[in-house]
Structures are given as C-alpha cells and as structure tokens.
LOKOL-10556 format. One line per 10 residues: number of its first residue (from 1); for each residue x, y, z of C-alpha. Coordinates in nm, 3 decimals, padded with zeros to 5 digits. Example, Ala and Ser with C-alpha at 12.3 -4.5 7.8 and 13.67 -1.06 7.14 Angstrom:
1 = 01.230,-00.450,00.780 | 01.367,-00.106,00.714 .
END
This chain:
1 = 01.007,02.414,01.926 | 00.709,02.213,02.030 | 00.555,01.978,01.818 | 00.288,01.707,01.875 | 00.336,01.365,01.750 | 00.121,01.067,01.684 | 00.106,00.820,02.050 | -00.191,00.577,02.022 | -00.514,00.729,01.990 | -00.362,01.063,02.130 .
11 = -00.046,01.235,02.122 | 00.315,01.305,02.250 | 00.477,01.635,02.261 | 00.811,01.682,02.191 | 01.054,01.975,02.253 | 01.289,01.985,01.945 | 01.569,02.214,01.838 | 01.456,02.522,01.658 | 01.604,02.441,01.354 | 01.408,02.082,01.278 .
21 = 01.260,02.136,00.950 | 00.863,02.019,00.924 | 00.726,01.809,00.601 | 00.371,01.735,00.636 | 00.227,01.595,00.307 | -00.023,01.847,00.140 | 00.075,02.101,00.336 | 00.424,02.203,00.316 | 00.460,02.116,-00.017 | 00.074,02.168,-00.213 .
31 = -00.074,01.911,-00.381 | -00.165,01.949,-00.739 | -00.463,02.064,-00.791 | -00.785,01.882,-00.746 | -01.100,01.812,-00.979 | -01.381,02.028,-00.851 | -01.698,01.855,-00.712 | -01.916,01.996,-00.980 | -01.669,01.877,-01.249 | -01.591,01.549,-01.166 .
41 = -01.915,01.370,-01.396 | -01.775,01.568,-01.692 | -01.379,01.451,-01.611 | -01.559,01.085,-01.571 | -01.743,01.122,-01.849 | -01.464,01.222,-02.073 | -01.223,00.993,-01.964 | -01.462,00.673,-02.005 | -01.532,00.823,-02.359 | -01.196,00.823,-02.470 .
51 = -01.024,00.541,-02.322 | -00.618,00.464,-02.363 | -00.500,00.237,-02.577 | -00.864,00.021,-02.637 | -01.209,00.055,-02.689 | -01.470,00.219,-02.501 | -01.679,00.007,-02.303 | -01.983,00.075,-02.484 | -01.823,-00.083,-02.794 | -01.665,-00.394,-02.579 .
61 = -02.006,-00.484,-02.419 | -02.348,-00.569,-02.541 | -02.646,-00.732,-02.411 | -02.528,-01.101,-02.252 | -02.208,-00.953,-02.168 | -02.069,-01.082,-01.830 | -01.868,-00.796,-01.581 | -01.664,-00.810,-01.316 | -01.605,-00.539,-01.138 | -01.220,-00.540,-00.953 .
71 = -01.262,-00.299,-00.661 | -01.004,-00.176,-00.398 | -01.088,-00.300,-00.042 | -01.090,00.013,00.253 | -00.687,00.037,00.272 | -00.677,00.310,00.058 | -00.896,00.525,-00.152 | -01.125,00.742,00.075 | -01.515,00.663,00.189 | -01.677,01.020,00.080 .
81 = -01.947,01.022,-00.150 | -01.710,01.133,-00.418 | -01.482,00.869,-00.393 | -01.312,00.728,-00.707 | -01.445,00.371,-00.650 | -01.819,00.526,-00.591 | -01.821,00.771,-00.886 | -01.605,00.553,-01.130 | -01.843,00.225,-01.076 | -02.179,00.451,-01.144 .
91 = -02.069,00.603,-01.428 | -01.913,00.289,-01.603 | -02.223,00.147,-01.521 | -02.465,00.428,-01.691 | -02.211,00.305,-01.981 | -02.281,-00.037,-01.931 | -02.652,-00.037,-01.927 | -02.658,00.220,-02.251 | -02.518,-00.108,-02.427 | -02.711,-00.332,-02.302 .
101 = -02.563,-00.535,-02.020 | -02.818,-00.640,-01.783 | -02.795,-00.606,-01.405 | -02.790,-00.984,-01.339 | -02.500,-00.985,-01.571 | -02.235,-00.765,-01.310 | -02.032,-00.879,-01.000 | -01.819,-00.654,-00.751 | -01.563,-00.851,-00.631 | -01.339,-00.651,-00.345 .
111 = -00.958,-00.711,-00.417 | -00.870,-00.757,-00.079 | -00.585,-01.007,-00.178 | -00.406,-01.159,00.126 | -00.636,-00.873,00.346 | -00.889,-00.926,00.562 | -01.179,-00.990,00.351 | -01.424,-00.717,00.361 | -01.727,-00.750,00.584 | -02.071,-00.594,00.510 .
121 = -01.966,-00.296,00.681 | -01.640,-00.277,00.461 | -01.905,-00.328,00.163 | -02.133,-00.066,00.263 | -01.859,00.206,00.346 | -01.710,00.138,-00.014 | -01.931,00.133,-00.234 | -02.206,00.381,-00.070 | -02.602,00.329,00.021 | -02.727,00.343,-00.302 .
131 = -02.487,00.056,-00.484 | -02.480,-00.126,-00.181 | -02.845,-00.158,-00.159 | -02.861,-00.257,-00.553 | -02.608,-00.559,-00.541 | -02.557,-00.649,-00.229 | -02.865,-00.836,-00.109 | -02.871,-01.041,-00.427 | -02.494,-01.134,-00.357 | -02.347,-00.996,-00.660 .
141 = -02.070,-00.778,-00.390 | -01.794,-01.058,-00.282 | -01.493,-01.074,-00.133 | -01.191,-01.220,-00.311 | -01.063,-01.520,-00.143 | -00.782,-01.670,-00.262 | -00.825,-02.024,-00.017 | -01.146,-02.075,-00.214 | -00.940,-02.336,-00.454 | -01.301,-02.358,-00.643 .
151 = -01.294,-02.042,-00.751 | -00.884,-01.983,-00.797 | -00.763,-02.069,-01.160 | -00.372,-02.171,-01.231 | -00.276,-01.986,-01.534 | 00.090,-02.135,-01.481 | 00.437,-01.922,-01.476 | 00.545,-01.607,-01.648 | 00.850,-01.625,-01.866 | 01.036,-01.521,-01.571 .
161 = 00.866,-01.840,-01.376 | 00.631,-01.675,-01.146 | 00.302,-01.827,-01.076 | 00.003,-01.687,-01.150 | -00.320,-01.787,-00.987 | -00.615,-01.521,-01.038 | -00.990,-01.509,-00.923 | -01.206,-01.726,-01.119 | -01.483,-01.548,-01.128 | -01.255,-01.261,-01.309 .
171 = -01.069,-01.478,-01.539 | -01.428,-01.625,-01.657 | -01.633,-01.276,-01.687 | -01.626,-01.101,-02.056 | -01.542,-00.783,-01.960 | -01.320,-00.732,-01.653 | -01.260,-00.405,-01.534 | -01.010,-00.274,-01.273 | -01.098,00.012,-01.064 | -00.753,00.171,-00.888 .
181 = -00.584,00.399,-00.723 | -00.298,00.586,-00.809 | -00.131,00.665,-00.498 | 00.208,00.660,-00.359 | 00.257,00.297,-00.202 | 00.636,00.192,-00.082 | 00.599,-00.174,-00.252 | 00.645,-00.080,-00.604 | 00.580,00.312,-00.652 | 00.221,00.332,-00.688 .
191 = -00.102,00.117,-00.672 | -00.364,00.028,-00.918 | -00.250,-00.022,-01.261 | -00.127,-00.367,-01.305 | -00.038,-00.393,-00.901 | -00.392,-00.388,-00.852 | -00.449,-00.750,-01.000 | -00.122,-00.887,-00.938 | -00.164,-00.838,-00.538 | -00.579,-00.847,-00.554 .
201 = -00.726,-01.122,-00.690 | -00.445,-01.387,-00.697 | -00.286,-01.593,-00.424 | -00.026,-01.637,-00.178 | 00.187,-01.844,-00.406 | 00.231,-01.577,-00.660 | 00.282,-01.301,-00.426 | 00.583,-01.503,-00.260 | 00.747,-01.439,-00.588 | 00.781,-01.093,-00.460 .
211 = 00.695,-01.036,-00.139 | 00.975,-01.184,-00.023 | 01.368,-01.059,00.092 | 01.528,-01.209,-00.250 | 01.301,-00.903,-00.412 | 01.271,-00.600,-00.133 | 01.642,-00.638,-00.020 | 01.751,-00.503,-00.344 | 01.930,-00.258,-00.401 | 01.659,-00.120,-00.636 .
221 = 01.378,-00.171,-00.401 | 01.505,00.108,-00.134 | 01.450,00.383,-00.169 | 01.080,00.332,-00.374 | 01.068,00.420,-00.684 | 00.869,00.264,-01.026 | 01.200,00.102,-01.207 | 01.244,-00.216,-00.932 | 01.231,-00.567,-01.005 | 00.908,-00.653,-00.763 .
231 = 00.693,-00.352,-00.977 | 00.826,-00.543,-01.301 | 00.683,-00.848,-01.153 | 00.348,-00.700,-01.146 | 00.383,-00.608,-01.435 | 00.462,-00.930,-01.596 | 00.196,-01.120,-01.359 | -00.102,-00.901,-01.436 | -00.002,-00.930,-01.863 | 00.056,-01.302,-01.803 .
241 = -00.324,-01.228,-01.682 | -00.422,-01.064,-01.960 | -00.236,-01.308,-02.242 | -00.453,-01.623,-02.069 | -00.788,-01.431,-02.027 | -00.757,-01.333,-02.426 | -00.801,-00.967,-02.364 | -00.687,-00.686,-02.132 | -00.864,-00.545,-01.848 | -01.032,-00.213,-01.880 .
251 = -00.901,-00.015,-01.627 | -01.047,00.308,-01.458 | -00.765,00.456,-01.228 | -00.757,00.780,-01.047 | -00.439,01.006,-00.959 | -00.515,01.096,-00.599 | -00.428,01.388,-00.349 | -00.359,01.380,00.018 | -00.727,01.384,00.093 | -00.785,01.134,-00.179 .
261 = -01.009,01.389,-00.387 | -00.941,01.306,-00.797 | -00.640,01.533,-00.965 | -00.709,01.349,-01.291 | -00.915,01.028,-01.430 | -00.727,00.790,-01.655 | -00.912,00.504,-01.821 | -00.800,00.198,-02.058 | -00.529,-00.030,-02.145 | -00.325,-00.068,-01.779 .
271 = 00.044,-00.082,-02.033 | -00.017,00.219,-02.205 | -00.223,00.410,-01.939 | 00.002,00.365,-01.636 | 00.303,00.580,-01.783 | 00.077,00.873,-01.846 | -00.092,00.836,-01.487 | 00.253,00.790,-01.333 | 00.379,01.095,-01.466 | 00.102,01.343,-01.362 .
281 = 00.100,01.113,-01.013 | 00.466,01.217,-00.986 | 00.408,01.535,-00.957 | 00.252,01.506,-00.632 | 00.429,01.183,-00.482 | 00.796,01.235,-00.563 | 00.832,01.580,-00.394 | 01.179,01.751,-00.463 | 01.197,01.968,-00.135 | 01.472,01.813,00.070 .
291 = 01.820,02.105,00.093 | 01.983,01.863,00.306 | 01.994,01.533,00.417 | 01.888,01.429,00.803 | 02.070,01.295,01.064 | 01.736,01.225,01.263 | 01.342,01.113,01.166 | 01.096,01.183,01.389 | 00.723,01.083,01.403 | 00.430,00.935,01.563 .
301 = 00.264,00.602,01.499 | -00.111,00.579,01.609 | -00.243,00.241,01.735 | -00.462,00.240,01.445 | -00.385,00.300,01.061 | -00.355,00.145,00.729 | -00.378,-00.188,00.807 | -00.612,-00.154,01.092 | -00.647,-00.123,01.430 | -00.322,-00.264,01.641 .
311 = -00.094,-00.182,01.348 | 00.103,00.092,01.558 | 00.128,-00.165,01.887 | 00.168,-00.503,01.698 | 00.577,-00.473,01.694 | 00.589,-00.666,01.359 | 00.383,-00.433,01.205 | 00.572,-00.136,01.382 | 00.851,-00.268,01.209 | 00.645,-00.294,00.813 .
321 = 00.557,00.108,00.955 | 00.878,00.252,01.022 | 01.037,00.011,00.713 | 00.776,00.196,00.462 | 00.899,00.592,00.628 | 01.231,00.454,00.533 | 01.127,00.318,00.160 | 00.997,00.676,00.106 | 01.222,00.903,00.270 | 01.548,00.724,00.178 .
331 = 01.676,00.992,-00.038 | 01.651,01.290,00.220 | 01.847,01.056,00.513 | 02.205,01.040,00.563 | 02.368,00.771,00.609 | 02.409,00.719,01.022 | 02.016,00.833,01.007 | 01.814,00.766,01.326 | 01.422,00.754,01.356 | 01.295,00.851,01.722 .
341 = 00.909,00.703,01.679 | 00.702,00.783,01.936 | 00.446,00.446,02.011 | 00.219,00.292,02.283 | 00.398,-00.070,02.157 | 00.160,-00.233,02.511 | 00.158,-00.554,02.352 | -00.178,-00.545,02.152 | -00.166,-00.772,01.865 | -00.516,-00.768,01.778 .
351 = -00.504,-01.121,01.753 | -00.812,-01.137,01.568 | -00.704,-00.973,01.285 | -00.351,-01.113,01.287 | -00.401,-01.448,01.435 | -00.060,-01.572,01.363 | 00.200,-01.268,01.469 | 00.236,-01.355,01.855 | 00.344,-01.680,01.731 | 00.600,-01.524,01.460 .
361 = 00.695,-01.294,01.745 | 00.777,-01.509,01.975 | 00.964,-01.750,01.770 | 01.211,-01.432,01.635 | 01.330,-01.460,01.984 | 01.492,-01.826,01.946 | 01.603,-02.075,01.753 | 01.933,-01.846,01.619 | 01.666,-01.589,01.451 | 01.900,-01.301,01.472 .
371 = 01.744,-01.122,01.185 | 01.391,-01.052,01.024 | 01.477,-01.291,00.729 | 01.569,-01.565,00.937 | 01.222,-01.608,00.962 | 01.148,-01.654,00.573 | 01.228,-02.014,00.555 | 00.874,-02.052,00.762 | 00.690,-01.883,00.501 | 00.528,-02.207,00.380 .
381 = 00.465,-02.390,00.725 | 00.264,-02.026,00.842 | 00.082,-02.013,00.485 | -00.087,-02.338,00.481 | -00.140,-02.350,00.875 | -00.542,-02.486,00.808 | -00.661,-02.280,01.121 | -00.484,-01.950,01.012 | -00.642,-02.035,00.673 | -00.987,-02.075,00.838 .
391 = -00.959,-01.768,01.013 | -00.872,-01.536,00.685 | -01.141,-01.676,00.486 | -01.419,-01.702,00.758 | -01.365,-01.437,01.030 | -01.220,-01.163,00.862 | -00.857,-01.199,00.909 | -00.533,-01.136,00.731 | -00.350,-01.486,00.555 | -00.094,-01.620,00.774 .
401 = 00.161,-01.547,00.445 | 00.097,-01.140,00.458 | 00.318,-01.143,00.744 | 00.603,-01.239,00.583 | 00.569,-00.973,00.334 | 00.551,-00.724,00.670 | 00.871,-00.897,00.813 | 01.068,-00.881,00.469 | 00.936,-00.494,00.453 | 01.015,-00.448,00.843 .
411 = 01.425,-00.541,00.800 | 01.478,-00.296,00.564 | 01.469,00.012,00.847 | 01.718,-00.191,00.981 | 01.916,-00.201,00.696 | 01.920,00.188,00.648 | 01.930,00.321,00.990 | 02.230,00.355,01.241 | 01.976,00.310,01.537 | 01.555,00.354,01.582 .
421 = 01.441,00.474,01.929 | 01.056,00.407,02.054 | 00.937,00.656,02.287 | 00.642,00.622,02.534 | 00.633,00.246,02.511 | 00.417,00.067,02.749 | 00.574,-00.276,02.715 | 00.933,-00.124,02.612 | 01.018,-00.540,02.603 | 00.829,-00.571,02.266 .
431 = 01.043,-00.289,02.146 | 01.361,-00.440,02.244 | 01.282,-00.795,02.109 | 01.256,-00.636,01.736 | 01.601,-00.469,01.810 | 01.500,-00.116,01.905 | 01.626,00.095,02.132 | 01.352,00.270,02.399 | 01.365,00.554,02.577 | 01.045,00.726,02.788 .
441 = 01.069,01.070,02.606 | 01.162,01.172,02.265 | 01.411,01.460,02.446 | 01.599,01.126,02.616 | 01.573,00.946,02.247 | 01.748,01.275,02.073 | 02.012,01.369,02.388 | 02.159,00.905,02.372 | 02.094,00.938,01.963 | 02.355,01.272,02.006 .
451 = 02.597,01.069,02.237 | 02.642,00.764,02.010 | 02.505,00.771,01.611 | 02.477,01.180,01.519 | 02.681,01.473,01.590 | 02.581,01.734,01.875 | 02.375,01.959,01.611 | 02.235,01.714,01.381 | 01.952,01.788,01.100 | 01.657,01.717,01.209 .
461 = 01.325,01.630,00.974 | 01.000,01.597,01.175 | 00.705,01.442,00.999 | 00.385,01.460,01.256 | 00.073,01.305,01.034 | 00.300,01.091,00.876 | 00.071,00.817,00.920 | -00.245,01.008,00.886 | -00.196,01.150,00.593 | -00.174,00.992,00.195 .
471 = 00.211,00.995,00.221 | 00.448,01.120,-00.019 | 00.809,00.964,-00.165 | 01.019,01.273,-00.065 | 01.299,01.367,-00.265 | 01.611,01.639,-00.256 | 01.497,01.948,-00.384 | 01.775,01.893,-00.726 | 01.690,01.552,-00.841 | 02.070,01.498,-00.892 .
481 = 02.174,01.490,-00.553 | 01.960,01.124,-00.478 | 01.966,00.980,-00.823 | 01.609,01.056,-00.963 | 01.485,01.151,-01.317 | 01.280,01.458,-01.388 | 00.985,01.233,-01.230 | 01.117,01.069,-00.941 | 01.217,00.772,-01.068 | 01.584,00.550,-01.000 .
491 = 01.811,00.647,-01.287 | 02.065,00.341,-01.386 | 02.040,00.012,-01.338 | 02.100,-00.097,-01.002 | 02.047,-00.457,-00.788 .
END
C-alpha cells in the first residue's frame, strides 16, 4: 500500500506491505463526542455555576478584588473563535463583573513558562479581536517571564525539596484563576490541572527538579501515563503554590478532542477536579486498539509543529519528537521496535528561536558525550548564559534550560528502540551525529531494518498526521496485555 507521510512542508510517499495497520488519531478510533456550538454557553455556564470542590467565583470576588488570569500560550489549545481559552475567559468574566470586580482590577498573564514569550501576534491569535482590543492596549495582557527576578517570588522547597518560584504578579492577585487544557501531553499524562502552574508561571530552577534524566529515565516515566514521579511533582509544586498564596486557584479546564473542540468543561479546586477530568479525558487519550505489538513505527515529521517552526529539522528537537511517539506508543511496540521517520533534517535550527542548540549540538559531538545525558551536567552553565537569557526575555526565544528538558526527553527513543532510520534527509550528517541511521527512502529504511533488527514479515503500525493531529497515548486493545487500569493508567508501583 501507498501511504503519504509528513516531509517538511510537503510529503513523502511510501510503498508499505499490505498488511501495515493505520492509527490516525480521531479517525480510526472516534473521539468522544463533542459539545455542540450552540451548547457550549450553557455547558460554560453550568460548569462555572457549580464549581468542584470550592466556591463559585461570584461568591470569592467582590468589588476591589484583584484577578489574574493564567492562560495557555499557542502550543496547544486551538485559535477558533470557540476556543476554550476565548469562551472560558468571557464567561468567567460576565461572572466577574456581576460581582463587582472592576476592569482595572484583571490581568492576563500568558503561561508561556520556559517558551518563547508570546508576541502581540501570539496575544491577538489567543485571546481573539474583541478581548484583545479590551486589555491589551492598556497592558493588562503579559507574558510570563521567569528572568524578570522583580516579578519572580521564592516560596522555598516542597517537602520533597523542590523549589518553587512562581509569577509575582499571580502569587500577589486575590483571585487567581487557571485556564487549561486537558489534553494528552507525554511529560506527565495530561496538561492543565496543576501542570499548568508548575511548568507556567515558575522558573527554570524548579522545573530542573523534573525536567531532568534522574525523573524521565524512570521506569515509570515511559511509557506516559498519570501515576509517575515528575506528574507527582507538579502536583506537589503547584499545592506548595497554593499552601503559600493562602488559597487555591480556581481552575477552568477543558477535556479536548483531536480538533480541540470542548467534550466537557470542568471548573474548581485543581485536587479534586483533575481526577474527574482525567477520567472522562481517558476515554479519548488512552485508546485500547492495539491486537499486536509492532516491530516497526513509521511517520512523518513536518519542519514545523508544536514547538514551532524548525522543530522537525533542528536534530535535538527531532530527537524530543520521535522521544514523545515513543512515550505514547510504548505499550503497542515490541521490544527490537524500529521507527523509520521520514524528515528534511537540512540543518535549520531556527536559531532565533533556539539560540543555544547549534552550540549544544555541536558540543554532543566531543568531549566523551557519548549519550544525550552526558550533556546534563551543562544544564546550569546554558541556563544562566546572560545573552541566551537576553534573547528569551527580549526577542521571543526559548530559555537556554528548555533544551535540556528536550535532550533528557530525546534519549529516551533511544532507550526503547533497537534502531531509528531518517528518510529524505538533506544533511543526513545531522542525523548521524544524534545516532540515527539514514537511508534516502523509507522502502531502503524497511528492506536494512528487515536485514538486521526485525524479522522478514514484521508488524508494521503507520501513523501519517502523527504530528498534525492532538495525539493520543495508544494502548493494547485488553488493558492487561501493557499493564494499564480500566483508564489507562500504570498499575503497580514501578521506578
């Protein structure tokens, strides 16, 4: 069979046996099913009326009331007009007003964490004409930045000994509130909840308690599930949060589908409201479909995707891409697994956006770096270079200490692969110096994977929109045969 696969801004055919099996998410397997359009101010209104586990926010706010607003930045969510972040922030804020909170009294602060921070683009694609025009222009939209040591509060360790530093501006507001997603995300199970603030609005420090290869090279990190030690440090950072601040943050989360259109609203408490989003959120994410497990992977990585542009050419953050396939499709791979990833890998780094990744690059080529975590012990020197710093806070870059959560990510397709083949690239060199194998054509990849990792029929999954498309945490179709619950979720205690 011929299918099409993701190669830069294009695509790559490839001519695969006729017995590959296809999983494209939303498609193969449907999604729950979505809130319609002309329901969604009712499933708003109703959720925001009935909050989990607190108050409603008429009752928490008054006139003189200071809110902060905790919004996602454009990684993930969707930009239509019914987007969670749009919908969510004007009705809470119909709620707002009804009590009595004045306009002058509400900030937006975008949780871009160690992202780029959003420019007024970003701003305008997020939150929509209308609420762009309304708080923009008086500067009450900002962009978290967690360099800004004026506006960064140390709220000191968890019990565990994590640091916590958190936004200011949050930390001093009355009424915080936490606008997330509930998607399927391979560092921790799912986003918004508690991830939201413990990766959004803090600092580099604190994520390097678990961003880092002492947390994702776990056994209970791979394959992704909600029971591993980095989403219990989120967990305990965002509560450490909430026991400093004096109250909890009022969250608004929505369970998404592949086109990021609401299943279901949740609203309240993040510890009591996250287990009940989780578990309709399962439903959709942790797809039991899998008969068999695969010999073989293969997909397409665009030049441009989450991250941003260059993400499918930068080889670092080829390796964070084909790690996070392997964080979600763990379960459904055999053990001598091979991914065959087609890629134009021509050397674009986008430089601009990741200043500091041709330098990592090129020094994983000496000094005895054999492996991705031989890099780690330059976290700190990287995350306090001052002109890295400069760039992330003034012209719209990542912080230099992201990339070391990509490069702890990016070993672990390493770790759970016999071999990973990129096809089509460009600059096969950049390939080769993360430890890939390249071959021109994903026939040539299949025919040397055959010849030295698989047998001469192997299974064969193919996953074309992989990247395109909100992805799912694929399972085995009986939960017992890759160690899940009922919802997806690692049984036993493992690491």
């Amino acid at each position: 069979m011929k299918i099409a696969f993701e190669y830069g801004h294009g695509t790559m055919e490839a001519c695969l046996p006729d017995n590959t099996d296809i999983f494209i998410p939303g498609e193969t397997v449907k999604d729950p099913d979505y809130i319609p359009e002309n329901q969604l101010k009712e499933a708003y209104l109703e959720s925001l009326a009935h909050p989990i586990g607190m108050p409603r926010l008429s009752e928490l706010a008054h006139k003189g009331t200071t809110v902060t607003f905790v919004v996602p930045d454009r990684v993930k969510g969707g930009e239509q007009d019914t987007s969670h972040r749009k919908l969510s922030i004007r009705y809470i804020l119909e709620e707002l007003y009804g009590a009595g909170v004045e306009k002058k009294d509400i900030l937006f602060i975008i949780s871009n964490g160690l992202h780029p921070r959003s420019t007024k683009e970003d701003a305008r694609a997020l939150f929509g004409k209308e609420l762009f025009d309304q708080f923009w222009h008086t500067g009450q939209i900002i962009s978290h930045d967690s360099e800004d040591q004026e506006h960064m509060i140390d709220l000191g360790t968890t019990r565990r000994g994590d640091p916590v530093f958190m936004n200011k501006y949050v930390y001093d507001s009355d009424l915080p509130i936490l606008i997330g997603h509930v998607q399927g995300n391979p560092y921790g199970g799912y986003s918004g909840g508690y991830k939201h603030s413990a990766t959004g609005i803090t600092n580099w420090r604190s994520i390097a308690s678990h961003h880092v290869p002492s947390v994702m090279h776990r056994t209970d990190f791979t394959p992704v599930n909600g029971g591993s030690l980095m989403r219990t440090k989120f967990d305990e950072i965002s509560m450490h949060m909430e026991e400093k601040m004096g109250h909890p943050f009022f969250c608004c989360d929505a369970v998404l589908d592949t086109d990021s259109r609401q299943i279901a609203i949740f609203s309240g408490y993040a510890k009591e409201m996250m287990p009940l989003s989780w578990k309709l959120a399962d439903q959709r994410t942790y797809v039991h479909w899998a008969q068999q497990k695969y010999d073989v992977l293969v997909f397409g990585m665009p030049q441009k995707f989450h991250y941003g542009d260059g993400m499918g050419t930068n080889p670092v953050m080829m390796m964070q891409a084909l790690s996070a396939q392997v964080l979600r499709f763990k379960r459904v791979m055999s053990d001598r697994c091979v991914i065959i990833c087609s890629s134009l890998c021509n050397g674009f780094f986008h430089d601009e956006r990741w200043p500091y990744l041709r330098e990592l690059y090129e020094l994983f080529q000496h000094d005895y770096m054999n492996i991705l975590p031989d890099l780690d012990r330059y976290g700190e020197y990287f995350a306090t270079n001052e002109d890295y710093i400069r760039k992330y806070r003034f012209t719209n870059a990542f912080h230099p200490f992201h990339g070391f959560s990509m490069i702890s990510c990016g070993h672990i397709a390493e770790m759970n692969t016999a071999a990973i083949y990129i096809v089509g690239a460009q600059e096969p060199g950049y390939a080769r110096g993360m430890g890939l194998k390249t071959r021109a054509t994903f026939e040539e990849a299949l025919e040397d994977a055959r010849k030295k990792f698989v047998e001469k029929n192997p299974s064969i999954l193919a996953l074309p929109l992989t990247f395109k498309k909100s992805a799912v945490h694929l399972c085995m179709k009986n939960p017992a045969e890759d160690g899940m619950d009922a919802y997806g979720h690692q049984t036993g205690c493992m690491g």
